[in-house]
C-alpha positions in Angstrom: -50.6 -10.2 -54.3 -46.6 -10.6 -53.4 -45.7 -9.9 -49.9 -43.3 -7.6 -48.5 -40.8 -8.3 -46.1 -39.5 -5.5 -43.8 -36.3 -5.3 -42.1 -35.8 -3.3 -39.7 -32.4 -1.3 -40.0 -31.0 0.3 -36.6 -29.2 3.5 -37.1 -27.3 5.2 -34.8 -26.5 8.7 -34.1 -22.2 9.5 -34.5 -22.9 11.5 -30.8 -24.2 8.5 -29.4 -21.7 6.3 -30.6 -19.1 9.0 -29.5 -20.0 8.6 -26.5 -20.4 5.3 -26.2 -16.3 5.1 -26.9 -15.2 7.4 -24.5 -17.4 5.6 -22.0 -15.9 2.3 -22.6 -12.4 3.7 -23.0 -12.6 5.3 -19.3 -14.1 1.7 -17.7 -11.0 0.2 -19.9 -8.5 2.4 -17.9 -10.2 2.1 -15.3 -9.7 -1.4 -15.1 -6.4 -1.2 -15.7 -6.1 0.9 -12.6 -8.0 -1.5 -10.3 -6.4 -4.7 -11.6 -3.0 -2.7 -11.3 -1.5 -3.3 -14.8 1.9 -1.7 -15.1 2.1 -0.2 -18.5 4.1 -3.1 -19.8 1.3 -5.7 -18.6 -1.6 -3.3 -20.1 0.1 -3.6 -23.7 0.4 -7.2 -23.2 -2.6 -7.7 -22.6 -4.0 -5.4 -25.7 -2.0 -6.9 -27.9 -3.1 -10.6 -26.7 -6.7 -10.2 -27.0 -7.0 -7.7 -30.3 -3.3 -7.1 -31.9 -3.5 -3.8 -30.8 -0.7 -1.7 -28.5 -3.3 1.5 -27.5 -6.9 1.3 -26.6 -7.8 4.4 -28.4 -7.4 2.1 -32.2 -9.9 -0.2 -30.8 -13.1 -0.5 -32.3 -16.1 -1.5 -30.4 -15.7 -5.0 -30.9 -12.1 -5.0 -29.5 -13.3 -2.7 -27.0 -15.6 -5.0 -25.9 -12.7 -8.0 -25.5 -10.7 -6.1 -23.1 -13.5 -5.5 -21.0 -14.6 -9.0 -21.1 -11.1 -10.2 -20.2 -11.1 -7.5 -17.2 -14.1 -8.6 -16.0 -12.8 -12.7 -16.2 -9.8 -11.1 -13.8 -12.6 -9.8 -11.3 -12.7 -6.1 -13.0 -16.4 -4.6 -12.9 -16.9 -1.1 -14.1 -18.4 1.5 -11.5 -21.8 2.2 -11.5 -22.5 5.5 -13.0 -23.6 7.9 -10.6 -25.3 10.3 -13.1 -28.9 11.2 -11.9 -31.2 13.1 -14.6 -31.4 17.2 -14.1 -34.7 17.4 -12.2 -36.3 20.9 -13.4 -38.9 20.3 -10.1 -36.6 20.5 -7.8 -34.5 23.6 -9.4 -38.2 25.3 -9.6 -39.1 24.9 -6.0 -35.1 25.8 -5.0 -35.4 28.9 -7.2 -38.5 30.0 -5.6 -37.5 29.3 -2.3 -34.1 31.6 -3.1 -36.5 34.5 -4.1 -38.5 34.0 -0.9 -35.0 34.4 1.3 -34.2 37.6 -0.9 -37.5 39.2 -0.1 -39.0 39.2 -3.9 -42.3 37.1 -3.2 -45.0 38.4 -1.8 -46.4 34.9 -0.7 -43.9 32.7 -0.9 -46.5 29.7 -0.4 -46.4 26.4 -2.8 -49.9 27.9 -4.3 -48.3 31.4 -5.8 -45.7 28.8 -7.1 -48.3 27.1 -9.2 -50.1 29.9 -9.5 -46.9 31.7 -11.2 -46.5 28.9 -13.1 -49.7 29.4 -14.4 -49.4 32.4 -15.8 -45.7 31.8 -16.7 -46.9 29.0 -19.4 -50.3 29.8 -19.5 -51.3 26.4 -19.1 -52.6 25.2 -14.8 -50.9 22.1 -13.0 -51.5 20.6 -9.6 -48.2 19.8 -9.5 -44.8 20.8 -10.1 -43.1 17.6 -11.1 -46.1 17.9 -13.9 -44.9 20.7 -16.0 -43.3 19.3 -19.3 -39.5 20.1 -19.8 -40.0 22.8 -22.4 -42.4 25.1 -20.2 -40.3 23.9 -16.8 -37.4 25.3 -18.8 -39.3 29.0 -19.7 -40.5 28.9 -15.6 -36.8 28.3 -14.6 -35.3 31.3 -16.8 -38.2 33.6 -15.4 -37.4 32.7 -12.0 -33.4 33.2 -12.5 -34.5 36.9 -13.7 -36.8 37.5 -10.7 -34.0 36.5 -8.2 -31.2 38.5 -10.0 -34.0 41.4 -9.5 -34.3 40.6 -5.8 -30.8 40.1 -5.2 -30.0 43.4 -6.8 -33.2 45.4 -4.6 -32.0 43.6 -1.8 -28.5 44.8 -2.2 -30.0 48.2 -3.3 -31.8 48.3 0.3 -28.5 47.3 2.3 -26.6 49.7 0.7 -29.3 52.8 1.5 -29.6 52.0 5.4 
């Protein structure tokens, strides 16, 4: 029986790779801004290191030059200061802004869960448990429950 060798291809997604440009493109002139490259010593440099006169006809591989060089000349790229969308914390914020705007009857970490509960039909001990789809479906119920309290609230203030 012949065997079969596998390769493993990698593909990539055009987004990713989209992104992956613009990100190095905005280290690259950000380099150029902490190394303080006049315009005539950023071209020089392009054109030394790929042929090139403008970042933006780099291709990864040229991309990946420059930053190389920039990091030789003491040039390190900011850490990113992104931090992942934590749907807990929005939950518990939410829930806590339709407390202040008098919509909860118990405003206690218990009628959370148990609102959850019944929101996705499904019980957690936690909030931080709750998968992303059903935190998502809690979050949009709890923006519709606050616009309602906002608007009794404003309702009530209006009547006294």
């Amino acid at each position: 029986m012949p065997t079969t060798t596998r390769r493993f291809t990698a593909h990539s997604n055009t987004g990713n790779a989209d992104t992956q440009r613009k990100r190095e493109l905005g280290h690259i002139h950000q380099g150029r801004a902490a190394l303080r490259w006049s315009e005539d010593d950023y071209r020089f440099h392009l054109r030394n290191l790929t042929g090139k006169t403008s970042s933006a006809e780099l291709d990864a591989a040229g991309r990946r030059k420059v930053l190389d060089h920039m990091a030789t000349l003491g040039y390190s790229p900011k850490a990113s200061t992104f931090k992942p969308f934590d749907q807990a914390a929005k939950i518990k914020w939410l829930w806590k802004k339709i407390g202040e705007h008098n919509g909860l009857r118990d405003p206690s970490p218990a009628a959370l869960l148990a609102f959850i509960g019944r929101t996705t039909g499904s019980g957690y001990s936690d909030v931080k448990f709750v998968p992303t789809m059903e935190a998502s479906k809690v979050i949009e119920a709890l923006k519709a429950m606050l616009d309602r309290a906002k608007r009794t609230q404003a309702k009530e203030g209006c009547a006294t």
